[in-house]
C-alpha positions as CSV (number, residue, x, y, z in Angstrom):
1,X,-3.0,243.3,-1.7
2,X,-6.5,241.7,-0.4
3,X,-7.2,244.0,1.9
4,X,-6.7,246.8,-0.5
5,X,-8.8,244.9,-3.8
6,X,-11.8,244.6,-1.3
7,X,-11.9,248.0,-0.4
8,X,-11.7,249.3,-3.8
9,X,-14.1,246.9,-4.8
10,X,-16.5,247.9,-2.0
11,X,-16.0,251.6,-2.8
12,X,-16.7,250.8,-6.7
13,X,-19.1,248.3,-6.8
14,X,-22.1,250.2,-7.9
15,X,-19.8,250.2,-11.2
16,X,-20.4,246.6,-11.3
17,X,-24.2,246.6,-10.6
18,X,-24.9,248.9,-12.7
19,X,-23.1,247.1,-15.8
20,X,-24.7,243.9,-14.6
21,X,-27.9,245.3,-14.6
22,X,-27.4,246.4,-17.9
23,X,-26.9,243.1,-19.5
24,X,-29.5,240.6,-17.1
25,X,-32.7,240.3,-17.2
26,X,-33.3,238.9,-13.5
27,X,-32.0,239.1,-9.9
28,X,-30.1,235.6,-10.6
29,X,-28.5,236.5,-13.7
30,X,-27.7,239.5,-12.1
31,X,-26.0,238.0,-9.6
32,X,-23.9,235.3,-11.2
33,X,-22.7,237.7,-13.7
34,X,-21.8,240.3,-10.5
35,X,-19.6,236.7,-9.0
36,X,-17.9,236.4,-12.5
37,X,-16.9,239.8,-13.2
38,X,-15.5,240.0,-9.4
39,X,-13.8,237.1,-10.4
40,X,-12.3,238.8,-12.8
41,X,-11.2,241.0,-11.4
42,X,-9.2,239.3,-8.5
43,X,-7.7,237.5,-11.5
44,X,-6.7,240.9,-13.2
45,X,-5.9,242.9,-10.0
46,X,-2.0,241.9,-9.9
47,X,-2.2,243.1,-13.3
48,X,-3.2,246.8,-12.2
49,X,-0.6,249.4,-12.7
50,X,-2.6,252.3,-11.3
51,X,-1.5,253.8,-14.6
52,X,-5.6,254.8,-15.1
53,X,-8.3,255.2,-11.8
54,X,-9.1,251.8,-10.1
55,X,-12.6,252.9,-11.5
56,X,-11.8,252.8,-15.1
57,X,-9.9,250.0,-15.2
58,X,-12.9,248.3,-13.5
59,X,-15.6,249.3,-16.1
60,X,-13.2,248.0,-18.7
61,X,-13.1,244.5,-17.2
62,X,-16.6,244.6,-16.3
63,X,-17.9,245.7,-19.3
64,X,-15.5,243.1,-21.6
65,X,-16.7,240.0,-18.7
66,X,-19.9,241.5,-19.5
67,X,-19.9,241.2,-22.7
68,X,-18.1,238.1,-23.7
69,X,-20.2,236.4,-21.7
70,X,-23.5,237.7,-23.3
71,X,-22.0,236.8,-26.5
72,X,-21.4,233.4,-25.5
73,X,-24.7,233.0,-24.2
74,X,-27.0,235.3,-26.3
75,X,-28.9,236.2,-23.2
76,X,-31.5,238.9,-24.1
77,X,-30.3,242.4,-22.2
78,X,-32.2,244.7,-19.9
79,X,-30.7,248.3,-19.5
80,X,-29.3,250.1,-16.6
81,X,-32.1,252.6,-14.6
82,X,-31.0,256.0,-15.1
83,X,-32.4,257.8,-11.9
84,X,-31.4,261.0,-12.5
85,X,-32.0,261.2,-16.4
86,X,-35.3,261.6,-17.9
87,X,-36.0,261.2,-20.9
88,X,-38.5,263.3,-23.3
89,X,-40.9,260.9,-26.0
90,X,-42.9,262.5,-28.0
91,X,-46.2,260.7,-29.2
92,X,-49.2,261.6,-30.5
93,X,-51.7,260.4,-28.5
94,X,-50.9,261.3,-24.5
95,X,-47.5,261.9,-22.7
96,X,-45.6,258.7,-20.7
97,X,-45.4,259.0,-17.6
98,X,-41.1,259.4,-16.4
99,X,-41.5,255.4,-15.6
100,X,-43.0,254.9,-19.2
101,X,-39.9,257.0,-20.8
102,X,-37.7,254.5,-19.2
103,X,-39.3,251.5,-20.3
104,X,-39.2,252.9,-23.8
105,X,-35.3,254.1,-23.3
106,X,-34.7,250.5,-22.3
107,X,-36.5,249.1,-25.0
108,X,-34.8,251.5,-27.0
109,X,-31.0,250.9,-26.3
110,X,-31.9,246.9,-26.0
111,X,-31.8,246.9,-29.7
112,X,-27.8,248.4,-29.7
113,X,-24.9,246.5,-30.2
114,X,-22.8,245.3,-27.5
115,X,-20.3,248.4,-27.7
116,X,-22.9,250.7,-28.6
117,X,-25.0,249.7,-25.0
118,X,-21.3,250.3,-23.4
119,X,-20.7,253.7,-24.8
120,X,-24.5,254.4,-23.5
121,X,-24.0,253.3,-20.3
122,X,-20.5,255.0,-19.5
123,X,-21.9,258.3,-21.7
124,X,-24.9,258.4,-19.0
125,X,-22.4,258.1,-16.3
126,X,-20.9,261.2,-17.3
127,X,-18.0,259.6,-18.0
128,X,-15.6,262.0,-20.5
129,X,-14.5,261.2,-23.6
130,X,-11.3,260.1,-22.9
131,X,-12.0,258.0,-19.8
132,X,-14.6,255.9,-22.5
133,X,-11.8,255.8,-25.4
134,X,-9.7,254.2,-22.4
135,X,-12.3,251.9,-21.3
136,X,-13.4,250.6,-24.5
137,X,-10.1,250.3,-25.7
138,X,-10.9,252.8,-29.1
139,X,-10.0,256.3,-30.1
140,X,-11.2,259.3,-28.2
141,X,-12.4,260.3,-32.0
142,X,-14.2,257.2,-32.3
143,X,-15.7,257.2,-29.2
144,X,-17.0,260.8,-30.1
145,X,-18.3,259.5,-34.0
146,X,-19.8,256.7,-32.0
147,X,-21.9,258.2,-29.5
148,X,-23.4,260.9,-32.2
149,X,-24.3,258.2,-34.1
150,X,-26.0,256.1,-31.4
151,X,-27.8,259.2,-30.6
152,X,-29.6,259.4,-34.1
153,X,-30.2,255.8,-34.0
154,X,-31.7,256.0,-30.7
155,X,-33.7,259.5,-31.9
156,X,-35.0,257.2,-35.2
157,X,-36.0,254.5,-32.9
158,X,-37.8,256.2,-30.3
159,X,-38.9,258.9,-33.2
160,X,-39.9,256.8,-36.0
């Protein structure tokens, strides 16, 4: 059962830095949250049924560790780097550079709640529908209502 945890965690982890990523702001943070969310789930791994993939299961303990434990701490959050996703801003005055879009995304989905950063991050991923209704634990409906109305929020926000 070791032997097989580590090696799923090894071939998922990038699921966990990326979450942790999205709610730190520095290399420490980052790190302690990356120990408790492992922790968790060592505690949760007898409790896997390999009913879902080892992956989604994992982004739903990461993301609820995550998450609790910004909510007990308040800790202001810093988004995930999209490398493949650029993002178009319109302004007035001159166009951002790809590394300026980010830094405005970020900005951006920093002002989200803690489910609405979630369904971001996962929707970014490419994750489907369903595979965020299972991770979040809400309807695949709901997921769907939910990301159209991030997307206006996020369009007002970086749109005003």
């Amino acid at each position: 059962m070791e032997h097989q945890f580590v090696t799923d965690l090894q071939n998922n982890q990038n699921i966990v830095h990326k979450v942790c990523t999205l709610y730190t702001n520095n290399k420490d943070a980052h790190n302690d949250l990356f120990q408790e969310i492992t922790i968790q789930l060592w505690k949760a791994y007898p409790k896997f049924r390999g009913e879902a993939k080892f992956s989604t299961w994992m982004y739903r303990v990461a993301l609820n560790t995550a998450i609790t434990l910004y909510r007990k701490s308040k800790r202001t959050i810093r988004t995930q780097d999209y490398d493949s996703v650029i993002f178009k801003i319109k302004t007035d005055e001159y166009d951002e550079t790809e590394e300026e879009q980010l830094k405005l995304m970020y900005k951006a989905v920093k002002q989200l709640g803690d489910i609405d950063k979630a369904l971001v991050f996962m929707y970014l991923e490419d994750k489907d529908y369903r595979e965020i209704s299972e991770t979040l634990g809400i309807s695949e409906v709901n997921a769907r209502v939910k990301m159209n109305r991030v997307k206006k929020k996020l369009r007002t926000i970086l749109n005003p």
